[in-house]
Predicted model as a PDB file, atoms N, CA, C, CB and O in Angstrom, pLDDT in the B-factor column:
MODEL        1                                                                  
ATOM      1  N   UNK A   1      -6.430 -14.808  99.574  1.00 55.00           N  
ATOM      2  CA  UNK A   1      -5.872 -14.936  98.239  1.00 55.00           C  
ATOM      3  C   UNK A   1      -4.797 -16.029  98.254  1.00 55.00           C  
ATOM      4  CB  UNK A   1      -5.284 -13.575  97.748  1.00 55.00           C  
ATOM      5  O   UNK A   1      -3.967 -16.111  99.160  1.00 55.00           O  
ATOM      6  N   UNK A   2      -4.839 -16.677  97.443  1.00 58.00           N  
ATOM      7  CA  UNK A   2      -3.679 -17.763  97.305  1.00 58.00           C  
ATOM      8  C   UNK A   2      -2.785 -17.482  96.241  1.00 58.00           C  
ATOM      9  CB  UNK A   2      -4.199 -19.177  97.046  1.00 58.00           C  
ATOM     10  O   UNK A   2      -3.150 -17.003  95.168  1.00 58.00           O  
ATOM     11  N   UNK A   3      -1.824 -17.724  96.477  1.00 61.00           N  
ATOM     12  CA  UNK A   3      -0.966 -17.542  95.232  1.00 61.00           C  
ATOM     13  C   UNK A   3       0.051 -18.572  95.003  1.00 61.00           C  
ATOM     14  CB  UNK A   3      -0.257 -16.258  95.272  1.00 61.00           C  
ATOM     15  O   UNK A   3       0.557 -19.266  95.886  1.00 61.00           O  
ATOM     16  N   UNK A   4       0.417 -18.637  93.231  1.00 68.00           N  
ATOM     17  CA  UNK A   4       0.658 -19.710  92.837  1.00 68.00           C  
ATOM     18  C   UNK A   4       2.414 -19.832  91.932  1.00 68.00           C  
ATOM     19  CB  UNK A   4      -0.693 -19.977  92.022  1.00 68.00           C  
ATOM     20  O   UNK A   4       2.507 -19.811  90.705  1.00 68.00           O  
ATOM     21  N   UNK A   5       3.570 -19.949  92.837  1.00 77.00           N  
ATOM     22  CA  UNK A   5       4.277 -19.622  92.011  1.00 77.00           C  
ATOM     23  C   UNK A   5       4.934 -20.026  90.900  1.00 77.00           C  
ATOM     24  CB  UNK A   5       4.730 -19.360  92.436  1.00 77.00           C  
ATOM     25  O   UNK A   5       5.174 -21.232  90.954  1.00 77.00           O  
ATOM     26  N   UNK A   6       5.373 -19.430  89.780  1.00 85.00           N  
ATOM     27  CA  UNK A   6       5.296 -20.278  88.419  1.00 85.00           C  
ATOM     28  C   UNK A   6       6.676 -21.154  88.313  1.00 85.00           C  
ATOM     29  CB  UNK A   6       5.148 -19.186  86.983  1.00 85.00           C  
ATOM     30  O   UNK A   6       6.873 -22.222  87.733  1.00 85.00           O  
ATOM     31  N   UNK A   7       7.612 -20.284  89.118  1.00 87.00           N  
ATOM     32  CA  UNK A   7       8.983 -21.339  88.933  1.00 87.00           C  
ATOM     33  C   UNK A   7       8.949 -22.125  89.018  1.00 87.00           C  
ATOM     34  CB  UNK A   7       9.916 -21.449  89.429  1.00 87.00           C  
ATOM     35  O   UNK A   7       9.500 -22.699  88.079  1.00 87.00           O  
ATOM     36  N   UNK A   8       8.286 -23.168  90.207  1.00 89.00           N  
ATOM     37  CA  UNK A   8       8.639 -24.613  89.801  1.00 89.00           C  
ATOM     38  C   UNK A   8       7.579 -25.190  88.728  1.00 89.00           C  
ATOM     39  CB  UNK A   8       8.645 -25.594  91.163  1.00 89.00           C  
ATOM     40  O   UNK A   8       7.107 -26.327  88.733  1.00 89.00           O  
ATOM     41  N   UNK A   9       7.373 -24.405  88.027  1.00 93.00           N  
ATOM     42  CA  UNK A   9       6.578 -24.987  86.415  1.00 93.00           C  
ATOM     43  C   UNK A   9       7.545 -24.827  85.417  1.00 93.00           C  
ATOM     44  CB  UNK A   9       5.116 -24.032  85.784  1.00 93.00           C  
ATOM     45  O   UNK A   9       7.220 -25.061  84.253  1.00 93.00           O  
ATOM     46  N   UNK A  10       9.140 -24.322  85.797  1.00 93.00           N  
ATOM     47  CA  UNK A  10      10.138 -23.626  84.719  1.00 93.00           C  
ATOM     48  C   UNK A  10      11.110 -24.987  84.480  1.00 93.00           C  
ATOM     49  CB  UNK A  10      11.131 -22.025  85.421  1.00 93.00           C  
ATOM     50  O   UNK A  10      11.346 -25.795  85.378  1.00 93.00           O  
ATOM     51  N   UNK A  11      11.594 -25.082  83.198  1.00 95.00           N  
ATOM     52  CA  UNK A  11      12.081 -26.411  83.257  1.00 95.00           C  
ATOM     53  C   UNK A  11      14.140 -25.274  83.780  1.00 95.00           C  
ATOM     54  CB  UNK A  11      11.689 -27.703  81.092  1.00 95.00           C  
ATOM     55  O   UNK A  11      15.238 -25.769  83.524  1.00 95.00           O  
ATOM     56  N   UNK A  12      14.016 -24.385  84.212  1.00 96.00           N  
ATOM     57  CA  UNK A  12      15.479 -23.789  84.786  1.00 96.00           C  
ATOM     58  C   UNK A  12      15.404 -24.026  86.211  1.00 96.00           C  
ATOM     59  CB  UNK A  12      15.777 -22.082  84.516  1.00 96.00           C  
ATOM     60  O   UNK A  12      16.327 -23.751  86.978  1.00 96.00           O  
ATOM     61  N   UNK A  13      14.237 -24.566  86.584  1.00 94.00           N  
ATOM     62  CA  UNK A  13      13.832 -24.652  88.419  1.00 94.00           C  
ATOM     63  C   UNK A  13      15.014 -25.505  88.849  1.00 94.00           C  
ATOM     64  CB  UNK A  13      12.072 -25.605  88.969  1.00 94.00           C  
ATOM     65  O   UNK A  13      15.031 -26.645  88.383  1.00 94.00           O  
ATOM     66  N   UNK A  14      16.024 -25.142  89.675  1.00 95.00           N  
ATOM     67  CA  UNK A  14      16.577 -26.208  90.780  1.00 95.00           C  
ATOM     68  C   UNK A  14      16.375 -26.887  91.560  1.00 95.00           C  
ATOM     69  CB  UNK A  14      17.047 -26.065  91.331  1.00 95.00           C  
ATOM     70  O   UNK A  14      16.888 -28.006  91.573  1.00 95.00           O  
ATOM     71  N   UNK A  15      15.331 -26.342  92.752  1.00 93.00           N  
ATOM     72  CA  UNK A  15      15.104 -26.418  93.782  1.00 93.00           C  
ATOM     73  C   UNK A  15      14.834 -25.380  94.862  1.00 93.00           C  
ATOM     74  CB  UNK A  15      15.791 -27.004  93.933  1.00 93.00           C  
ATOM     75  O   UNK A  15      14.269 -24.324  94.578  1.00 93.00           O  
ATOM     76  N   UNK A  16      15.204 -25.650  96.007  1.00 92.00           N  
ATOM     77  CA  UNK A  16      15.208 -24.911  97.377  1.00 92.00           C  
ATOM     78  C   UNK A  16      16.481 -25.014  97.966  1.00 92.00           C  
ATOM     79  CB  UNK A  16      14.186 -25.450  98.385  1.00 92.00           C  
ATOM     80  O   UNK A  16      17.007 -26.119  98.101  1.00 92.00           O  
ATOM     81  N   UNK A  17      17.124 -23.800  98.394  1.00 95.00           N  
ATOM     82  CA  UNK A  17      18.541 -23.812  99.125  1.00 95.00           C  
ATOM     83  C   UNK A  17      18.112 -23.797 100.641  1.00 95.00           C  
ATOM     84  CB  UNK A  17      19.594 -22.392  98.712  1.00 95.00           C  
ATOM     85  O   UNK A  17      17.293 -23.056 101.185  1.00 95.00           O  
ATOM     86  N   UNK A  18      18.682 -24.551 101.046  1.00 95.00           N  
ATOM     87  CA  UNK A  18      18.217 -24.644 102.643  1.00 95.00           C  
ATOM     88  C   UNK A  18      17.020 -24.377 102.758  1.00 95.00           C  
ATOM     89  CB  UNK A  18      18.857 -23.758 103.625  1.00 95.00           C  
ATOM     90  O   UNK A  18      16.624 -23.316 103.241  1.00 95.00           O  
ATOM     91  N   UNK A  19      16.118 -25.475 102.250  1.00 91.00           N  
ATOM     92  CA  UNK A  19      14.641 -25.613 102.140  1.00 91.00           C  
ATOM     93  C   UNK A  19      13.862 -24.567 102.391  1.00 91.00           C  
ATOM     94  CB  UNK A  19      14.176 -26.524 102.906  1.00 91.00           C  
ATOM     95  O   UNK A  19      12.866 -24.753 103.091  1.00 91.00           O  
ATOM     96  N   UNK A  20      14.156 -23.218 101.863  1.00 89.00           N  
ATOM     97  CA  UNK A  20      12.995 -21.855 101.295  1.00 89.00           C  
ATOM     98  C   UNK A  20      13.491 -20.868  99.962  1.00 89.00           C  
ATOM     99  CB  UNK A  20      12.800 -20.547 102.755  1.00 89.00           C  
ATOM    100  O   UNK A  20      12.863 -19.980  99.386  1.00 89.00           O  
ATOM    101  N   UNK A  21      14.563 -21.278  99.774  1.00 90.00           N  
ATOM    102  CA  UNK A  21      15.041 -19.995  98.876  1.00 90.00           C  
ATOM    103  C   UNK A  21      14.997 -20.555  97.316  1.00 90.00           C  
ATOM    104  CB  UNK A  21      16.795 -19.422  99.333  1.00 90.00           C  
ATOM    105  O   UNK A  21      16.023 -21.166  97.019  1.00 90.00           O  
ATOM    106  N   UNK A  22      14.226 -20.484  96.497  1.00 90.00           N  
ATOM    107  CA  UNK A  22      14.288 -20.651  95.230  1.00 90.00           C  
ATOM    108  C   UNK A  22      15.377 -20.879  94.666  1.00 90.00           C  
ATOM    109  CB  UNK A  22      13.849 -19.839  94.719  1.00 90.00           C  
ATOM    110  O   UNK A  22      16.095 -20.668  95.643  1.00 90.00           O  
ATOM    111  N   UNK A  23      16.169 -21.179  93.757  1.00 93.00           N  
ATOM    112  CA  UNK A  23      16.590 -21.028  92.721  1.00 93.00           C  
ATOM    113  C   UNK A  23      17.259 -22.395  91.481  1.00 93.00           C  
ATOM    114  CB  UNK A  23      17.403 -20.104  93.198  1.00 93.00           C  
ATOM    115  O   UNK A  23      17.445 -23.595  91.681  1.00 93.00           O  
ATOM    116  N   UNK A  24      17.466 -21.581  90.271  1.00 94.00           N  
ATOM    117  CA  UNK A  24      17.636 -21.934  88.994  1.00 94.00           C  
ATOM    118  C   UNK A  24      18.578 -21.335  88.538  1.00 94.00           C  
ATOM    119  CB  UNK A  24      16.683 -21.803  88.262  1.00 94.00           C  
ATOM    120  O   UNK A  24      19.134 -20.405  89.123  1.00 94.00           O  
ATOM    121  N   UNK A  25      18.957 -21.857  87.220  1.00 95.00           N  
ATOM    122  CA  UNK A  25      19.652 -21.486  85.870  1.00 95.00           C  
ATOM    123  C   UNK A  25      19.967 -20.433  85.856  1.00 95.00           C  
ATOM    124  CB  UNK A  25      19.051 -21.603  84.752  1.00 95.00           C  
ATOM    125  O   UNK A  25      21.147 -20.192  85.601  1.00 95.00           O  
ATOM    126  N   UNK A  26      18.719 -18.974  86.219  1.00 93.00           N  
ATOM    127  CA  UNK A  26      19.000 -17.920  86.090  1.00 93.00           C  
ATOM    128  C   UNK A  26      19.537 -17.216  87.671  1.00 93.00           C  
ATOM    129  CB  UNK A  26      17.845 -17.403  85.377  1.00 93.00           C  
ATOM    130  O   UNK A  26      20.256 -16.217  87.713  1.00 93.00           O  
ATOM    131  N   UNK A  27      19.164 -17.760  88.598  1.00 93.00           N  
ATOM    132  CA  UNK A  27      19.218 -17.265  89.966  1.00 93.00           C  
ATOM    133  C   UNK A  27      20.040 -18.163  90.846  1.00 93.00           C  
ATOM    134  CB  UNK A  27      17.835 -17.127  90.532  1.00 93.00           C  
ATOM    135  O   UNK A  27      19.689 -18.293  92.019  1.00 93.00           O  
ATOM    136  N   UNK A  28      21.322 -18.929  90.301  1.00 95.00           N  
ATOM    137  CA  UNK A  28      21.473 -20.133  90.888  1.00 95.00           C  
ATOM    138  C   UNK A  28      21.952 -19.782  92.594  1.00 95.00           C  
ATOM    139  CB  UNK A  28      22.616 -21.019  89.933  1.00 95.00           C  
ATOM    140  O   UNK A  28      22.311 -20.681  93.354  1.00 95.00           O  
ATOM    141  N   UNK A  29      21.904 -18.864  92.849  1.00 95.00           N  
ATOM    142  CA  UNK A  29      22.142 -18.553  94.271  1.00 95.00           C  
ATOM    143  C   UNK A  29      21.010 -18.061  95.111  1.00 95.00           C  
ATOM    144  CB  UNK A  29      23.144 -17.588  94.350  1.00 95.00           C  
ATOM    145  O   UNK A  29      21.120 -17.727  96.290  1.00 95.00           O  
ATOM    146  N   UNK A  30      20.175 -18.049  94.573  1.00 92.00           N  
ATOM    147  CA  UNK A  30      18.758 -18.234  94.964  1.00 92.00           C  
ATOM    148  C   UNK A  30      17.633 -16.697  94.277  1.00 92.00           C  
ATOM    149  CB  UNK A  30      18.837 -18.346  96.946  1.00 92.00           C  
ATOM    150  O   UNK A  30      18.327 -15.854  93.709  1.00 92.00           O  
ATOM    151  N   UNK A  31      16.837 -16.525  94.297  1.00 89.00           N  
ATOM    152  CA  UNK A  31      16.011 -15.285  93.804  1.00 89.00           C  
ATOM    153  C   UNK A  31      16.091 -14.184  94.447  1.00 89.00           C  
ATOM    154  CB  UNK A  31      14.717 -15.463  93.763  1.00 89.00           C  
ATOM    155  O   UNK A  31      15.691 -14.263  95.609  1.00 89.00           O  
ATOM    156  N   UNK A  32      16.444 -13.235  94.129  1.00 88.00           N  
ATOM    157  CA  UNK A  32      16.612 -12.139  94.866  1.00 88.00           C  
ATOM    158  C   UNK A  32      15.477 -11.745  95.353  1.00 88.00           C  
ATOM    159  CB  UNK A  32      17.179 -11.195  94.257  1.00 88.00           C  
ATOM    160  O   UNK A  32      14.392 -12.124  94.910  1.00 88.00           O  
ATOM    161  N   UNK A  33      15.660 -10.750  96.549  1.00 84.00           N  
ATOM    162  CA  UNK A  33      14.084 -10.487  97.176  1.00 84.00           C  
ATOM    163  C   UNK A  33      13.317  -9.629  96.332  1.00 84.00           C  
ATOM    164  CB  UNK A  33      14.046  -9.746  98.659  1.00 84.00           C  
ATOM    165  O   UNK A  33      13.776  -8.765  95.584  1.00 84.00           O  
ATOM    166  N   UNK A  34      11.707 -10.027  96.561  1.00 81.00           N  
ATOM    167  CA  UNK A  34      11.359  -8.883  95.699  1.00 81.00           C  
ATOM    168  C   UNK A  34      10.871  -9.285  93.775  1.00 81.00           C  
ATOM    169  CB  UNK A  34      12.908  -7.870  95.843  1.00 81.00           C  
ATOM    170  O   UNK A  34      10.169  -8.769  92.906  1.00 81.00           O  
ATOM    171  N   UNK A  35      11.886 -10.656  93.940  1.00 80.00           N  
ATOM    172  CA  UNK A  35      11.641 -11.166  92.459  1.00 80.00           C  
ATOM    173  C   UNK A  35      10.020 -11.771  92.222  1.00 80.00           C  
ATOM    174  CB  UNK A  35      12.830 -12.494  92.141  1.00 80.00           C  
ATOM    175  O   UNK A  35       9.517 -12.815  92.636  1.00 80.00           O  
ATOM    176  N   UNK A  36       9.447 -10.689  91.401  1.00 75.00           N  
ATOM    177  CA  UNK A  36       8.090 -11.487  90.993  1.00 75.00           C  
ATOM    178  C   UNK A  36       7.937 -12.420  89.797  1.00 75.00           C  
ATOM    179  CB  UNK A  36       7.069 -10.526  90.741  1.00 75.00           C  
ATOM    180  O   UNK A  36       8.342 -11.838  88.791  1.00 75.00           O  
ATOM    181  N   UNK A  37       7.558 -13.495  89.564  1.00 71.00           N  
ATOM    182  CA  UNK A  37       7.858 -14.608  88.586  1.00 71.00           C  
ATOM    183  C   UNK A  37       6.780 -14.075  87.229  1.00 71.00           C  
ATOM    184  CB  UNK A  37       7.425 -16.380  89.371  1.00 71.00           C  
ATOM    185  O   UNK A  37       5.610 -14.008  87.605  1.00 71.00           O  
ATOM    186  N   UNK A  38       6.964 -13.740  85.921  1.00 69.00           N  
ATOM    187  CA  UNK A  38       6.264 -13.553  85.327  1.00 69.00           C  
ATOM    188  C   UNK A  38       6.266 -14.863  83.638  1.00 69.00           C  
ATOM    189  CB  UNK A  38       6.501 -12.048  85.369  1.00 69.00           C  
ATOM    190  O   UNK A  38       7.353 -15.385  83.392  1.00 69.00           O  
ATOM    191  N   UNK A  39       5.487 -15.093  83.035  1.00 67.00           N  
ATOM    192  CA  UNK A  39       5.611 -16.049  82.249  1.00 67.00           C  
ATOM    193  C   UNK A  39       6.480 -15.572  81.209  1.00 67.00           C  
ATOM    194  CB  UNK A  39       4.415 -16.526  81.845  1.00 67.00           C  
ATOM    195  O   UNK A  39       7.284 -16.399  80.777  1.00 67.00           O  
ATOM    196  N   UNK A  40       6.496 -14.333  80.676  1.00 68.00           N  
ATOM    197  CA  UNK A  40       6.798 -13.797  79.575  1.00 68.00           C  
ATOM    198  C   UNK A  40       8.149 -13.095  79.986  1.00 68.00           C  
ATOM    199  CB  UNK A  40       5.660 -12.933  79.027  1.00 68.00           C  
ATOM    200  O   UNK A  40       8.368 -12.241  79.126  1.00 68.00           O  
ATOM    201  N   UNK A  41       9.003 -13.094  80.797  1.00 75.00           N  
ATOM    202  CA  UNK A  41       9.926 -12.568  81.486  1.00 75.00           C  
ATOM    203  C   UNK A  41      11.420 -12.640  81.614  1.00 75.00           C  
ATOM    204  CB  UNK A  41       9.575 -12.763  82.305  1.00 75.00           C  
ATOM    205  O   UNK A  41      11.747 -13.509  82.423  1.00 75.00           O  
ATOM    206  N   UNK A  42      12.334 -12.064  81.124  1.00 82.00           N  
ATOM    207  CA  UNK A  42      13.794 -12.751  81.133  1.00 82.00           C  
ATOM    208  C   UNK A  42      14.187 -12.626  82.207  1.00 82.00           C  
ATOM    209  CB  UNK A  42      14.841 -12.297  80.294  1.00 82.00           C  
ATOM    210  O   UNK A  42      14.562 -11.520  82.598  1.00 82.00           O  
ATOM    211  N   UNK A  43      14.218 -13.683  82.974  1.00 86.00           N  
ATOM    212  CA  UNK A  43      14.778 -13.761  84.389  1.00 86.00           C  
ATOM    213  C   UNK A  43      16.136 -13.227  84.933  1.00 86.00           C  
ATOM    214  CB  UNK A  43      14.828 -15.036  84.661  1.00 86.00           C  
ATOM    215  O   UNK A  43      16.073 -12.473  85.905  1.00 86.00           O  
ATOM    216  N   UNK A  44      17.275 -13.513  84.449  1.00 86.00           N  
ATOM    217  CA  UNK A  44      18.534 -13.163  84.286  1.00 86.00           C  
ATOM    218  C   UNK A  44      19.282 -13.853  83.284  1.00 86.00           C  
ATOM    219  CB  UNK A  44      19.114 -13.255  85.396  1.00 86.00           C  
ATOM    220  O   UNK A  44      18.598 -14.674  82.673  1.00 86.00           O  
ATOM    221  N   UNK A  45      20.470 -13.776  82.927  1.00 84.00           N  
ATOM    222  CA  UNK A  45      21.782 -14.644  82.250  1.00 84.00           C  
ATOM    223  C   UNK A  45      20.875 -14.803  80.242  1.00 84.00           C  
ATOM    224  CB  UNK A  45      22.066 -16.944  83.533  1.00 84.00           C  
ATOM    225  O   UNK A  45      21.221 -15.522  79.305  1.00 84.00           O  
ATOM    226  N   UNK A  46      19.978 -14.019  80.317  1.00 87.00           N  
ATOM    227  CA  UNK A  46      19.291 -14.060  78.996  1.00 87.00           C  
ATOM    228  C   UNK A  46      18.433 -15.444  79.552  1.00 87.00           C  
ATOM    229  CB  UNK A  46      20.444 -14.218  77.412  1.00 87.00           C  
ATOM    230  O   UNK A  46      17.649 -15.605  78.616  1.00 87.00           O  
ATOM    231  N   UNK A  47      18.231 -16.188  80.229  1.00 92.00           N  
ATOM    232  CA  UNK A  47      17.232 -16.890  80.588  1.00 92.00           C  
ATOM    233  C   UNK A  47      15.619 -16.749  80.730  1.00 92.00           C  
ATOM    234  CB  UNK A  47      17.625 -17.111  81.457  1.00 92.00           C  
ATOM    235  O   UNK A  47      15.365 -16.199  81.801  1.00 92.00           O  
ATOM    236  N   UNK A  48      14.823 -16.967  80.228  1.00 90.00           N  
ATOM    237  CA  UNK A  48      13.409 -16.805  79.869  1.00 90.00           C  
ATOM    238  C   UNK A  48      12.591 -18.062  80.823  1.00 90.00           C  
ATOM    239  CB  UNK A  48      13.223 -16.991  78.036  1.00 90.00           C  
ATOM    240  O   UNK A  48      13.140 -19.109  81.166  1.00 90.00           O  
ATOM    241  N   UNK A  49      11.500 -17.768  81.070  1.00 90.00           N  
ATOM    242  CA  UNK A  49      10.608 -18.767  82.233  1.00 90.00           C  
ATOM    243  C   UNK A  49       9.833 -19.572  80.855  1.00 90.00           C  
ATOM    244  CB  UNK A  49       9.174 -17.658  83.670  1.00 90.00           C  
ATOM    245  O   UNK A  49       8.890 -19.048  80.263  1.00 90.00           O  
ATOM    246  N   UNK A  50      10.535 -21.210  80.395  1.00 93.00           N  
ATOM    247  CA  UNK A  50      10.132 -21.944  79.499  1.00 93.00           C  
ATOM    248  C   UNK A  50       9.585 -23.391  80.911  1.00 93.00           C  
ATOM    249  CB  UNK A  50      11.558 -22.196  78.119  1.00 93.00           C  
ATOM    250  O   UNK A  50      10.191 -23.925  81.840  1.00 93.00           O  
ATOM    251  N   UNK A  51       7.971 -23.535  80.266  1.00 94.00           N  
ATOM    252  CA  UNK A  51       6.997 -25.089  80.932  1.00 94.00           C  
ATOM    253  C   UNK A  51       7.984 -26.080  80.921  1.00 94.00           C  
ATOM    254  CB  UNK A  51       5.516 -25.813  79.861  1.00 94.00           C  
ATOM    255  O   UNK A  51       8.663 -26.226  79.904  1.00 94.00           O  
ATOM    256  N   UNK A  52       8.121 -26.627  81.690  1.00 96.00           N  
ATOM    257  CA  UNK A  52       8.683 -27.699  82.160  1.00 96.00           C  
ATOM    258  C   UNK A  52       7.203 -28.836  81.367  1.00 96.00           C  
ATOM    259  CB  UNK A  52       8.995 -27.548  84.152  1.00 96.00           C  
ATOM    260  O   UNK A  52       6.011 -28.792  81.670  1.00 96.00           O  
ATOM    261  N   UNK A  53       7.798 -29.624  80.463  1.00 97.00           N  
ATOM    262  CA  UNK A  53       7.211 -30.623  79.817  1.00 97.00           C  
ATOM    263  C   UNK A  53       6.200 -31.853  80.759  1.00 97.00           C  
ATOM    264  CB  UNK A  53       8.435 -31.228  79.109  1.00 97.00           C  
ATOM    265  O   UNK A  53       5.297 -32.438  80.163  1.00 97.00           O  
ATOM    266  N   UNK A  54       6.396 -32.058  81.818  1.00 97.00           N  
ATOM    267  CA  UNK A  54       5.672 -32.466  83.096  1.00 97.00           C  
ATOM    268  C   UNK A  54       4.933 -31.930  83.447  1.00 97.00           C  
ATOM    269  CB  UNK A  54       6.143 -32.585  84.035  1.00 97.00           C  
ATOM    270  O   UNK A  54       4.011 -32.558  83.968  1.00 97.00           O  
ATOM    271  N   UNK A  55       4.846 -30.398  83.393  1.00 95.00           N  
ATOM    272  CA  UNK A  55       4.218 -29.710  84.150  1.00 95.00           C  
ATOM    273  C   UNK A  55       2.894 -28.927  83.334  1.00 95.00           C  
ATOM    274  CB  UNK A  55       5.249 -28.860  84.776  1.00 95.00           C  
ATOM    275  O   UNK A  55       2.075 -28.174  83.862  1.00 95.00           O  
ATOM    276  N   UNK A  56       2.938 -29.237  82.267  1.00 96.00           N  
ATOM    277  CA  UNK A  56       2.930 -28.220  81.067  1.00 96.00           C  
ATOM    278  C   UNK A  56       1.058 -28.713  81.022  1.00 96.00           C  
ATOM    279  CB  UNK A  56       4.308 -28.684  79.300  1.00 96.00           C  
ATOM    280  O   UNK A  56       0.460 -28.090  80.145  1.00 96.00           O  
ATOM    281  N   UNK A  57       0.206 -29.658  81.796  1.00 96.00           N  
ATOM    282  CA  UNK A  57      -0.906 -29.576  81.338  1.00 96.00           C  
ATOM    283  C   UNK A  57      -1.544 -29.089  82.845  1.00 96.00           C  
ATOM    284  CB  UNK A  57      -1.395 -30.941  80.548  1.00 96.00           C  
ATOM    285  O   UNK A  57      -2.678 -28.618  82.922  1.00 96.00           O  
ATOM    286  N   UNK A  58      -0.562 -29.288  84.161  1.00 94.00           N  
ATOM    287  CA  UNK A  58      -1.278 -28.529  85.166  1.00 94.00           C  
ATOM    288  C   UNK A  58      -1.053 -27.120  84.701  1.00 94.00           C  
ATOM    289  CB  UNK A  58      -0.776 -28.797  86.677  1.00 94.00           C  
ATOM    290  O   UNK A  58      -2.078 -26.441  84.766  1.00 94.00           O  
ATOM    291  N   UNK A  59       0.175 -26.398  84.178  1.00 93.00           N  
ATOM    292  CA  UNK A  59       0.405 -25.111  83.764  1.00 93.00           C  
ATOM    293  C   UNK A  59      -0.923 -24.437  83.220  1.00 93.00           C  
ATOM    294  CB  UNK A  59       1.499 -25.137  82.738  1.00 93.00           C  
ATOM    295  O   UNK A  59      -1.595 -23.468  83.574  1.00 93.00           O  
ATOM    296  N   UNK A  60      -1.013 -25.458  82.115  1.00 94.00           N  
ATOM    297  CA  UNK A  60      -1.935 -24.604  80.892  1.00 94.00           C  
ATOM    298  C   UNK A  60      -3.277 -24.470  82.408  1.00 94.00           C  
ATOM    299  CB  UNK A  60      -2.584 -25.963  78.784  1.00 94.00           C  
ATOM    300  O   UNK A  60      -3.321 -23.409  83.031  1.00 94.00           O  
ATOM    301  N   UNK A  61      -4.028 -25.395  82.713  1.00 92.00           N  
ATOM    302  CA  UNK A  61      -5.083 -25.069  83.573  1.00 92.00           C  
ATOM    303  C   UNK A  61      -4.879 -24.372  84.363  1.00 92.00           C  
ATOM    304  CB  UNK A  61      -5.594 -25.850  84.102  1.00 92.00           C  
ATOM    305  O   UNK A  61      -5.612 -23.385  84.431  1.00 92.00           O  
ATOM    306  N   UNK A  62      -3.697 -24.546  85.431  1.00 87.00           N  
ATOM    307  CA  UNK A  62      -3.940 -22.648  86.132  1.00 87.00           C  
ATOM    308  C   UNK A  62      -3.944 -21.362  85.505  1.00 87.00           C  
ATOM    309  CB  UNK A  62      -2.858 -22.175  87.046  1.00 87.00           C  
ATOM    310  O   UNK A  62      -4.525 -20.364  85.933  1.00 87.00           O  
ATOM    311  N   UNK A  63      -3.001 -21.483  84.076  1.00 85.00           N  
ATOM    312  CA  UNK A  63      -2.575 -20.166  83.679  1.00 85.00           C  
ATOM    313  C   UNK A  63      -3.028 -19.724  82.469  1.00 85.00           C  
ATOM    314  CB  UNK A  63      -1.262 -20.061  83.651  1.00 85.00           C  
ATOM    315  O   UNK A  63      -3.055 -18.576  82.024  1.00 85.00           O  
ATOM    316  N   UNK A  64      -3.291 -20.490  82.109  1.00 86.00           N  
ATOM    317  CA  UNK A  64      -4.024 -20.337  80.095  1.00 86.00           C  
ATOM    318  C   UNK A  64      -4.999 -20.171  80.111  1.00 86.00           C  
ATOM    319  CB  UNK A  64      -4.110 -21.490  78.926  1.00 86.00           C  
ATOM    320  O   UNK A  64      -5.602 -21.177  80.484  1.00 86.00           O  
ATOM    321  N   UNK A  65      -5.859 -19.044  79.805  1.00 73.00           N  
ATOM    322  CA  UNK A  65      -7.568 -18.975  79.300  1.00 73.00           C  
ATOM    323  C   UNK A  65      -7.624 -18.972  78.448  1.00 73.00           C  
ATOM    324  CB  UNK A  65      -8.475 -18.106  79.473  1.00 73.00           C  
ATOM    325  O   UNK A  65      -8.726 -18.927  77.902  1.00 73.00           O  
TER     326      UNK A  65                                                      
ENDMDL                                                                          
END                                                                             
């Protein structure tokens, strides 16, 4: 199974803290363990997982039927 994670499709994505640990806007200290990324989802700080405008036509093809 492969799996595909949606944060860096989030225009709140930062990066990687010491190149493995996620975080953003909502997680700026990185994602807590355990955090599953959902599209429809308020992440923290009232922050919501919104397409990153770049990303937004590979998005729709992995994730849109």
């Amino acid at each position: 199974m492969v799996a595909i994670d949606l944060c860096g499709f989030c225009k709140h994505y930062k990066g990687l803290i010491d190149g493995w640990l996620p975080s953003c806007d909502a997680y700026p200290d990185g994602l807590p363990r355990g955090f599953e990324s959902e599209s429809d989802k308020k992440c923290s700080n009232e922050i919501t997982f919104e397409v990153r405008a770049d990303k937004k036509e590979l998005y729709n093809e992995f994730f849109v039927k």
